[in-house]
C-alpha positions in Angstrom: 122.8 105.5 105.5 126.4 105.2 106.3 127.8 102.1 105.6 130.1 100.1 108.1 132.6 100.2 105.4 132.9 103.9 104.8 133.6 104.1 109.0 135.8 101.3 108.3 138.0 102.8 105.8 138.5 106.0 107.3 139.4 104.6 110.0 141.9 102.7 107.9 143.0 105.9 106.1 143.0 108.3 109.0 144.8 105.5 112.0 147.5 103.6 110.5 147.4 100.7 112.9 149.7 97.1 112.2 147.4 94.6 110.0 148.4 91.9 112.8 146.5 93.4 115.5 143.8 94.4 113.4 140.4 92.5 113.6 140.3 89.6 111.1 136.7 88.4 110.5 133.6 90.8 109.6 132.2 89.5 113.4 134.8 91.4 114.8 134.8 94.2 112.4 131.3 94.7 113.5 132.1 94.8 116.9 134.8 97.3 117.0 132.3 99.5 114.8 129.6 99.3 117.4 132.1 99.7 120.4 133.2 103.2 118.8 129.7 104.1 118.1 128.6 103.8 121.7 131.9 105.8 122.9 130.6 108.1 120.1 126.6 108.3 121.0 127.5 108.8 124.6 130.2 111.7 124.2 128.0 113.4 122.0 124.4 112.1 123.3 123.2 111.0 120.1 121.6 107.8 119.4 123.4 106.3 116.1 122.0 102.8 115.7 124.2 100.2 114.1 122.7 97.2 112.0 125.2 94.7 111.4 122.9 92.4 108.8 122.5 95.8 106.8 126.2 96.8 107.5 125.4 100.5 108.1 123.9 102.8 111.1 120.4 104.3 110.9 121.5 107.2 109.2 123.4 109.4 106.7 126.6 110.8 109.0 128.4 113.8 108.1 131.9 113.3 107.3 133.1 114.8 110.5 130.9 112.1 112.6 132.4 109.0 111.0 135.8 110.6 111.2 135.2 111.0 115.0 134.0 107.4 115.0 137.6 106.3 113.2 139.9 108.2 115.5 137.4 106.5 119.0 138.0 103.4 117.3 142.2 104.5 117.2 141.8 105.0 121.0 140.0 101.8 121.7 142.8 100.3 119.6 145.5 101.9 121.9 144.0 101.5 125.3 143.5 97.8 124.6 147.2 97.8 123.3 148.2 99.8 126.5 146.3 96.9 128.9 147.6 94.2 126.6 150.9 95.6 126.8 151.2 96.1 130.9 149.8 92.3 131.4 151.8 91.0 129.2 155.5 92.6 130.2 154.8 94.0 133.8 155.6 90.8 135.1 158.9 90.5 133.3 159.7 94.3 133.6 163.3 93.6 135.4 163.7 90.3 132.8 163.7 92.9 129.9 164.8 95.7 131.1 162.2 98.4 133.4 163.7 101.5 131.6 162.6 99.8 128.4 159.2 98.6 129.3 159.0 102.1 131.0 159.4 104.3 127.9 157.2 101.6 125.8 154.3 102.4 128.4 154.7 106.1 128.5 154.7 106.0 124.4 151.1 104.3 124.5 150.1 106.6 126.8 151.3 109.4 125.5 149.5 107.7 121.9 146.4 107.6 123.6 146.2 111.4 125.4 146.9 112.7 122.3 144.2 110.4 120.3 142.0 111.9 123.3 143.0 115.6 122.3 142.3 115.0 118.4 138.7 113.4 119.6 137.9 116.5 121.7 138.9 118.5 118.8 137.2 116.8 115.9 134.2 117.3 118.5 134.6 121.0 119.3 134.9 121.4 115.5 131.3 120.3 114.9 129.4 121.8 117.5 127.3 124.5 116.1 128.2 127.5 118.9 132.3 127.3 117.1 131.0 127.7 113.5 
């Protein structure tokens, strides 16, 4: 079985995120885990389980599913970043400066349309019809 640690890790090695917005505690861990997982099981209708008392999902993935699983996490990251982001300054835009907020946003979403394109991909990669 994979472990949540292995997921973890290559999400760490493949998505270089800042160590302040990353989750702090195992709990939260967990739940970003899970959160990519579903993204993951519905994209590709499969039916990974996660068990967070055993740390690991109900089965052995290949090396290109947990990668895939990294990079959704990366876009969950950035999307949550992007809203974070756009609450946070919108309000302020003309305080700070609306060309400045204005390129900040389009860099997140630019981040996160081409996290989407590495998904899609990663995924096209692994379906059996391109090998």
């Amino acid at each position: 079985m994979t472990s949540y640690d292995e997921i973890w890790q290559s999400f760490l090695n493949n998505c270089k995120a800042s160590d302040f917005d990353l989750p702090s505690t195992q709990e939260k861990i967990h739940e970003t885990i899970k959160n990519a997982v579903s993204h993951f099981n519905i994209r590709k209708s499969d039916n990974i389980q996660c068990d967070d008392i055993m740390e690991t999902v109900n089965r052995e993935l290949p090396e290109s599913y947990v990668l895939i699983i990294a990079h959704y996490i990366r876009l969950i990251f950035l999307i949550n970043q992007k809203t974070y982001f756009e609450s946070t300054w919108q309000p302020f835009s003309n305080d700070v400066g609306l060309k400045n907020f204005s390129s900040q946003l389009k860099s997140l979403e630019s981040s996160i349309t081409s996290e989407e394109r590495i998904i899609e991909r990663l995924i096209m990669f692994t379906e059996e019809d391109f090998i």
